[in-house]
N, C-alpha and C positions, 0 to 999 in steps of 0.2 A: 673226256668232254672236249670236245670244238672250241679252240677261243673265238672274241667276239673279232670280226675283222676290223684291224687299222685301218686311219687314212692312207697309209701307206699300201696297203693291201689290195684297199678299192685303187687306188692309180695305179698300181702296180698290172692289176688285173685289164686296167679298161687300156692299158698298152700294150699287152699283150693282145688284147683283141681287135686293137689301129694295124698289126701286122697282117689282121686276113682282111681289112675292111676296105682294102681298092676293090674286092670283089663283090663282095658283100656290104653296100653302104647302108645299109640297117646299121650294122652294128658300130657305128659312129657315134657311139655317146659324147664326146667331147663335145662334138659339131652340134649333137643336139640339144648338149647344154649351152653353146654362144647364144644357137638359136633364141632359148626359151628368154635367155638373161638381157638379147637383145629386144624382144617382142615384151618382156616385162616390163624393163626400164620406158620405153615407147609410152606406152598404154599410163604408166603410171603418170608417167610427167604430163599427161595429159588430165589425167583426172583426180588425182592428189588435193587438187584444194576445192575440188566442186563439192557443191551443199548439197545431200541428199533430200528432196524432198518425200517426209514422210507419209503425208498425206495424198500423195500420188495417189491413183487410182487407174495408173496404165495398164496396157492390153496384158504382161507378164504377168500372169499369176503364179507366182511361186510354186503351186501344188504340181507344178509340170517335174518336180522333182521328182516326187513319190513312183513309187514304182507301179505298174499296170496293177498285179495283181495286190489286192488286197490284204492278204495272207502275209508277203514279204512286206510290208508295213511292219510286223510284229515280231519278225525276225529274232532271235536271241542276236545281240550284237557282241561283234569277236572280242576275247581276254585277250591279253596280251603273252606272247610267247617268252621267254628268258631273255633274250639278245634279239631287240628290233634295231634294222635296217635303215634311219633316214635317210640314207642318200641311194639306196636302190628307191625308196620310195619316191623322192624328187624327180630321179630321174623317169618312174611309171609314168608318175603324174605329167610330165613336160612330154609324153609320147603320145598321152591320150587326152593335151589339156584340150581339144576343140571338140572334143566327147562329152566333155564334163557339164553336169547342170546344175545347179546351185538355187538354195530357198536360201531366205534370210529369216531369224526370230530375233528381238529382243529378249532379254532375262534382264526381273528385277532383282531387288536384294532379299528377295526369298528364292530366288532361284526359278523364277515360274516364268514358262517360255510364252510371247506371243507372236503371232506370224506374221511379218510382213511381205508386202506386194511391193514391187520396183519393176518402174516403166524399161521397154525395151531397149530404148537407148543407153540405162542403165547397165548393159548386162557385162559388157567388154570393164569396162569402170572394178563391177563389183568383183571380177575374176582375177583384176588384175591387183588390184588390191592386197584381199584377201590368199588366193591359189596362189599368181606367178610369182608375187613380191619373195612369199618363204618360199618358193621352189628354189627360183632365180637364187636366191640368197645359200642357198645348201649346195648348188651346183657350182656356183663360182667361186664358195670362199672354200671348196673340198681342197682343190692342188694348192690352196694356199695354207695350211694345217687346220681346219676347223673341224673340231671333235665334239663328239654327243657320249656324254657320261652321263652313270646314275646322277640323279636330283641329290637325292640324298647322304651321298657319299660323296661333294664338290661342293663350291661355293666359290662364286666370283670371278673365275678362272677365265683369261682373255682365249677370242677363237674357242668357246664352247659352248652347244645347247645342251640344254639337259633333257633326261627323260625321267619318267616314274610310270607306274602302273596306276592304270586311271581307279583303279578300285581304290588306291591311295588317298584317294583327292576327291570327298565323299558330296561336295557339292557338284561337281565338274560330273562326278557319276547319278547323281539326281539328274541334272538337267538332260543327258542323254537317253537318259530314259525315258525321262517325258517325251524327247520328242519321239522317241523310236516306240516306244511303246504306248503313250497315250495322246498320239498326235490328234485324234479324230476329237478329243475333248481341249483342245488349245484353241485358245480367245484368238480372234483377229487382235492387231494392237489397235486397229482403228476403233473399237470399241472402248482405250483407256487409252487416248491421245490425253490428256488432261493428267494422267499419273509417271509422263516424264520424267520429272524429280527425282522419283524410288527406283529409276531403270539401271543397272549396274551394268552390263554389256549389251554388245549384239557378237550372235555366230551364227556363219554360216556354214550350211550344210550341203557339201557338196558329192554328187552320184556319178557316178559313170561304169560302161559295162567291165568285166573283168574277163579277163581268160578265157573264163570256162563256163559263161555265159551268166555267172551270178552279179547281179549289181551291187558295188563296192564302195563302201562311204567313208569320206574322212568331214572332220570338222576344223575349223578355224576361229577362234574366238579373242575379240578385243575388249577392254574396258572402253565405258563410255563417260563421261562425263558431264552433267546437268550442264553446267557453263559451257560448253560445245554447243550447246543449243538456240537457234533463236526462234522466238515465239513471235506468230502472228500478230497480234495486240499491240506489242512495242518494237516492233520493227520494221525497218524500211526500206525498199527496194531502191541501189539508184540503178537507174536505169537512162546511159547518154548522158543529161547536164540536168535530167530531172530526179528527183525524190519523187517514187510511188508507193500506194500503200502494198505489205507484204500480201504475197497471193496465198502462201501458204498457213497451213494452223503450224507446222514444227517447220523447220532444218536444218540438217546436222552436219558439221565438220568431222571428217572420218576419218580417225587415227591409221595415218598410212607405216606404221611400223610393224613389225614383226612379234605379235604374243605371245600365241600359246594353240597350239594344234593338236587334234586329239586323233589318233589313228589307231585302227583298230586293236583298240584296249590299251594303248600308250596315250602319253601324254607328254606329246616334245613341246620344250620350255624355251625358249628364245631372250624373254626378257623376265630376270627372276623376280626382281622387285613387282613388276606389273603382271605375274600370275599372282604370285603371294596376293595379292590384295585382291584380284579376279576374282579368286575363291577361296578366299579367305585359308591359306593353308600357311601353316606352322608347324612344319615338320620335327624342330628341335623339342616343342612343345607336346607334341600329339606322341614321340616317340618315349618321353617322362609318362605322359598317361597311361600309353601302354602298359609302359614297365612295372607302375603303382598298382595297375588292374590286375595286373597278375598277382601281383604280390598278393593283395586284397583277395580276389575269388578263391588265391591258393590256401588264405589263412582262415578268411570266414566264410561261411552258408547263406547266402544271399537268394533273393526271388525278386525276378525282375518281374512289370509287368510284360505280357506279350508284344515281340517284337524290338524289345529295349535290350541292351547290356549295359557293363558299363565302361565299355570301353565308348558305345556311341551316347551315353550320357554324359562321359568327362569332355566332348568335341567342345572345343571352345571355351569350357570352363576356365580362363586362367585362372582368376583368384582359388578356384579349391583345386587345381593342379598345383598352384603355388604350394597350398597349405600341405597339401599329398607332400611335394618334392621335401620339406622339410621334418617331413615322418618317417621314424624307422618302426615296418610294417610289424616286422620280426617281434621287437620292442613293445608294444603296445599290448592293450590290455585285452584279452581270449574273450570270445564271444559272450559267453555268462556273465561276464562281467559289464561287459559292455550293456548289455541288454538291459542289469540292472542298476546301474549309471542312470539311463535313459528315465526307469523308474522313478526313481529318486529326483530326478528333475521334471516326474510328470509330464515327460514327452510324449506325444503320440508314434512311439517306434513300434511300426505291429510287426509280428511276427506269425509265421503257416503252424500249421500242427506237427511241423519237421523241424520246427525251431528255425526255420528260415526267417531270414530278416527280411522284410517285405519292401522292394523299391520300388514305386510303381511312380514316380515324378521327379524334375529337379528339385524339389520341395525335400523329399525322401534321402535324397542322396546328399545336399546339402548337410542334413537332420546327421546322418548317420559319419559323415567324413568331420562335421564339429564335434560331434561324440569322440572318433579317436584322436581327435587333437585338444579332446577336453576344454574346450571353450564354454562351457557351460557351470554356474556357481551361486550358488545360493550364500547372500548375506550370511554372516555369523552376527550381524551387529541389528538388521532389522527382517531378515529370515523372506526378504525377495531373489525371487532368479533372474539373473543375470545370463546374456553371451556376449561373450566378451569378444570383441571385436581385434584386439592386439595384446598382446601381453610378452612380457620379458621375465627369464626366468631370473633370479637373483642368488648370488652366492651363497654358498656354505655360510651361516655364520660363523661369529670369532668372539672368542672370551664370553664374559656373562649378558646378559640383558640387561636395561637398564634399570629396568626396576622387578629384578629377579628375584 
């Protein structure tokens, strides 16, 4: 098996190729990374602190992304390979960035994309932004040691992006599917200008042609933030030595730092605290649920409804991830038992004609994980059921009782 190439590897390599390149100044990547890092920096210091207006209505219509034919709209979009590339990828990018076209969406906090339009003067702003800021940033800081490690195997580590596989990061893999595959049913946001507040990011989506004449997508995505915003109603334009009323319904302050980028079927991490929260991912968390799921489908008979597990029914659960992590699966009581537990407390736990335990809701799955952590108890003193919300186990007793 191939290892993955070092930073050391890539300069090592793009030096060896500065010996043929008096002849050949194509293959000048250094030069073309000054270039990009220089044309970044330019562009950004220039439009860094400008207010987007949302409510534009300029001549760019975003749809100039999409591709001619219709067909490649629905594309299966690429998995990610073993060992992804970002710094051949920066450097593609910074060779073909005046190729490149770019839409922008909003995504609220259910992950549901709308499309925005940005006026033409816009368009240098949003590339430079979003595209050169992380290109520039992966090319200049390569000869200085900056490394891209698994997500999941690092943490905190100075001069490092991470990666993970987007299929990991099961909201980040919702939203691109929306747009790749069910773009022709996506709202304008000019339609829910007024649901602001619920907006969790913007990402854009950016094209340009490949090779081999297939068009090539990456994405770029930031957190956004309500307070970033001003509204038309309570805000004020000054404008020279006067106060004017705002022209616009929104405008937004645009987070000029480095996220979170999605290439095909990767997902490079830049700022870890601010994907975490992007979409909602907990890896130390989700990698317990796993673990308990297994254990779980390997000990009991379960029926989900269609299209559920339970791996994608624990996403997010912490409290019954909790309760899971402090169960040994092993330990606990066999199916029969369980089922008639359930009885005895008059649950509604249904079960198939295979004795399958039937989950078809988080209602079900909740019902069935308090069952193996037996949270459920019927008085001996006034014969009501009780779930017990916490409980402590208590020692062995010692000597007699007191009135034994």
């Amino acid at each position: 098996m191939l290892r993955p190439q070092t930073n050391q590897d890539i300069l090592e390599a793009q030096a060896s190729e500065n010996d043929t390149a008096s002849t050949d100044p194509t293959t000048d990547t250094v030069a073309s990374a000054a270039i990009s890092a220089s044309t970044a920096d330019s562009n950004i210091a220039d439009s860094s602190d400008a207010a987007i207006d949302l409510s534009a209505t300029g001549a760019n219509t975003t749809d100039a992304a999409r591709t001619a034919n219709d067909a490649d709209d629905d594309r299966e979009y690429h998995r990610v390979d073993d060992f992804f590339d970002v710094f051949h990828w920066a450097n593609e990018i910074d060779e073909v960035k005046n190729n490149v076209s770019v839409e922008l969406f909003l995504f609220n906090k259910n992950y549901t994309p709308f499309r925005v339009r940005y006026s033409d003067a816009l368009t240098a702003s949003v590339k430079a932004m979003f595209m050169q800021e992380a290109t520039s940033y992966i090319i200049k800081e390569a000869d200085k040691g900056l490394e891209c490690r698994e997500y999941e195997k690092s943490d905190g580590e100075d001069k490092v992006i991470y990666r993970t596989k987007l299929t990991n990061v099961g909201r980040a893999e919702t939203l691109i599917h929306l747009i790749e595959h069910e773009y022709r049913n996506i709202d304008s946001w000019n339609d829910h200008v007024d649901e602001f507040k619920k907006v969790k990011g913007i990402i854009a989506k950016f094209s340009y042609p490949g090779a081999d004449g297939e068009t090539k997508v990456f994405y770029i995505a930031k957190a956004l933030s309500p307070s970033s915003a001003l509204k038309g109603g309570s805000s004020w334009e000054l404008n020279g030595e006067s106060f004017e009323p705002f022209s616009a319904e929104v405008a937004l302050k645009m987070p000029d730092d480095n996220q979170v980028a999605i290439i095909d079927g990767t997902v490079v991490i830049f700022n870890q605290s601010k994907f975490e929260n992007l979409f909602q991912y907990d890896y130390k968390s989700q990698a317990i649920a796993d673990e308990k799921a297994k254990e779980i489908t390997d000990k009991y008979k379960l029926s989900f409804a269609e299209g559920l597990t339970l791996n994608t029914l624990l996403q997010d659960k912490k409290p019954l991830i909790k309760k899971l992590q402090a169960l040994d699966i092993a330990e606990e009581m066999p199916q029969d038992k369980l089922v008639d537990y359930a009885d005895d407390m008059q649950l509604e736990l249904m079960t198939d004609d295979d004795g399958s335990i039937i989950i078809m809701d988080d209602k079900d799955l909740t019902m069935f994980v308090n069952l193996l952590s037996e949270d459920y108890f019927i008085s001996p003193v006034n014969g009501r059921r009780y779930e017990i919300k916490s409980k402590k186990l208590l020692s062995e007793p010692t000597g007699e009782p007191p009135r034994g």
